[in-house]
C-alpha positions, -999 to +999 in steps of 0.1 A: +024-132-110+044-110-088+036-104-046+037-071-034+030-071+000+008-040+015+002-028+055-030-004+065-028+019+089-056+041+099-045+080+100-055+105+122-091+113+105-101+081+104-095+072+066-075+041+059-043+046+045-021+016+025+015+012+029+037-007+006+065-020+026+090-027-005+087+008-020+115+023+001+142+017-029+118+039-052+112+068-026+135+095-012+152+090+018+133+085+046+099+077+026+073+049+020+051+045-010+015+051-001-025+045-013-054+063+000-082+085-013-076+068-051-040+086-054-002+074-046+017+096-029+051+091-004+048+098+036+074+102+060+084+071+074+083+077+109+049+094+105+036+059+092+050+040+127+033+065+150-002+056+131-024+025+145-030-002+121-058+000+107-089-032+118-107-024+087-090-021+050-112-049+031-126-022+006-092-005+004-081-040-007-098-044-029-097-017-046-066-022-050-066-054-062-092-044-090-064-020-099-030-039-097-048-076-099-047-101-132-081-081-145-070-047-136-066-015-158-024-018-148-024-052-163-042-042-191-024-013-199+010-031-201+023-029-166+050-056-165+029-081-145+000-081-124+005-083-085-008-109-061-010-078-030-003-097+003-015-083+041+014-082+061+006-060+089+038-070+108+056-054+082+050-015+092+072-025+131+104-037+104+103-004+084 
């Protein structure tokens, strides 16, 4: 099983937002893979630094892991592996 490692920060209306740290290679310049209100979608970069982190992602988790995880719809639908996601909340100050 792969790791992925993912970061929450909380935006501005309150809703927590997850940040995939080792998406930059797949985004435009600039850009940072993100998952919040059940859809993917990029954000600017320096728009993810200037947002707090978030205290309270457990259900964002997982959700995510029901998703991505060994059990998950991805795995099931012939994703090339399931991930192991891993909280690395340091990892949003090294983007």
């Amino acid at each position: 099983m792969n790791t992925y490692r993912v970061a929450y920060v909380q935006e501005p209306d309150g809703q927590t937002l997850a940040v995939f740290p080792e998406s930059t290679p797949d985004c435009r310049d600039g850009r940072i893979l993100t998952y919040g209100s059940d859809e993917h979608g990029e954000v600017d970069i320096d728009w993810i630094k200037e947002q707090p982190l978030a205290d309270n992602y457990d259900q964002l988790h997982r959700r995510l892991e029901a998703l991505y995880g060994p059990s998950g719809p991805a795995a099931s639908a012939g994703a090339s592996a399931p991930v192991q996601l891993v909280v690395d909340q340091n990892a949003i100050a090294n983007l």
